[in-house]
C-alpha positions in Angstrom: -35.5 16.9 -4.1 -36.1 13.6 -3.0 -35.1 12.0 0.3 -33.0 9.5 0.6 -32.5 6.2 2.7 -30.1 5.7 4.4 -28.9 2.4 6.3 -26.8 1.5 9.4 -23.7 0.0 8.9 -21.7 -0.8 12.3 -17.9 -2.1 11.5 -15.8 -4.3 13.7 -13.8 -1.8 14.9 -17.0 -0.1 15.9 -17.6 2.9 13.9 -20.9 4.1 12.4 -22.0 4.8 9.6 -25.0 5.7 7.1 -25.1 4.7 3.6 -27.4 4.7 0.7 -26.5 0.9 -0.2 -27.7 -2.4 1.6 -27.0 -6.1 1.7 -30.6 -7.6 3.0 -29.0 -10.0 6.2 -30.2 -13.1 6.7 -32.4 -11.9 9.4 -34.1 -9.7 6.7 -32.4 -6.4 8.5 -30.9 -4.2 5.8 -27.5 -3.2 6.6 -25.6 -0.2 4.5 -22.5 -0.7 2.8 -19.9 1.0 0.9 -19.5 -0.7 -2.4 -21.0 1.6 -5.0 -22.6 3.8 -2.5 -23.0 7.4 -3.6 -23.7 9.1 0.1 -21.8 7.8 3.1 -22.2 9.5 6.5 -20.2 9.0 9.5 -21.7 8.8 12.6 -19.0 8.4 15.3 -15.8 10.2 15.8 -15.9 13.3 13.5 -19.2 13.0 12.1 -18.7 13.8 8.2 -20.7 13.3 5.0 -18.8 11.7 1.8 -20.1 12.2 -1.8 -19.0 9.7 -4.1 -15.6 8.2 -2.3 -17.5 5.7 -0.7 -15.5 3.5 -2.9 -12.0 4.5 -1.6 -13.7 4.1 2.0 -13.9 1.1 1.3 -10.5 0.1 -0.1 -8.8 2.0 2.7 -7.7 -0.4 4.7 -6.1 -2.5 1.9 -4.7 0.6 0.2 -3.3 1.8 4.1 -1.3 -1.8 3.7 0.0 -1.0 0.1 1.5 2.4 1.1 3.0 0.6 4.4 4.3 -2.4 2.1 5.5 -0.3 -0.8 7.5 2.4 2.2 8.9 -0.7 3.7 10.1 -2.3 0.4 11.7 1.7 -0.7 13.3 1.6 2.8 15.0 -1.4 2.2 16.1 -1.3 -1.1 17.2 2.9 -0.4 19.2 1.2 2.8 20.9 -2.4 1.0 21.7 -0.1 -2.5 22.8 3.0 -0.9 20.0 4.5 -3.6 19.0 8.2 -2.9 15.7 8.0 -4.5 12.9 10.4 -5.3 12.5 12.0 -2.2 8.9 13.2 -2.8 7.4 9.6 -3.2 8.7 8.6 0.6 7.5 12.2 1.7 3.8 11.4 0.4 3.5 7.6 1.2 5.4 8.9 4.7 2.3 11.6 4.8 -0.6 9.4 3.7 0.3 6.7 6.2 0.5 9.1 8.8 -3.1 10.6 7.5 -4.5 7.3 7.7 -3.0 6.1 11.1 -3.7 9.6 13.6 
C-alpha cells in the first residue's frame, strides 16, 4: 500500500484536521480541504478518521441550518393548524440537531 499525504486544515472555530485534498495558498503553503477528499482525520476533540464523508463534513454546517429551519417551519405550521403531523420526522430532525449541537 502506498502512503498517503495528508494536509493541515485549521477551521475558524479552531478544529484540526488532516485531509488528502489541498488548495495551494497564496503563500504557496498547501492547506487540506474537504471537498472531494477521500480520507479526513480529525485532530482535536475526539480524534477520528472519516472514509469517504468528507463531503457531508463539509455541508454540515449548512445542512445543521436546514434541519433547524425545516423543525422551526413544522413547529409553526403543527402550532397555527392544530396539525398532528408525522411524529417520526420531528423525532429525527429533533435527534440530528441534537447530534449536531452536543
Amino acid at each position: 500500500m502506498n502512503p498517503i499525504k495528508l494536509y493541515h486544515h485549521k477551521t475558524s472555530g479552531g478544529a484540526e484536521y488532516l485531509s488528502n485534498k489541498f488548495v495551494t495558498c497564496p503563500n504557496g503553503e498547501k492547506e487540506g480541504i474537504f471537498e472531494e477528499a477521500e480520507y479526513v482525520v480529525r485532530l482535536d476533540g475526539q480524534p477520528e478518521l472519516m472514509f469517504g464523508n468528507a463531503k457531508l463534513i463539509a455541508a454540515a454546517p449548512d445542512l445543521l441550518a436546514a434541519c433547524q429551519m425545516a423543525l422551526s417551519a413544522l413547529n409553526i405550521i403543527r402550532d397555527e393548524y392544530k396539525i398532528c403531523g408525522d411524529i417520526q420526522l420531528w423525532n429525527t430532525l429533533e435527534s440530528a440537531i441534537k447530534k449536531a449541537t452536543e
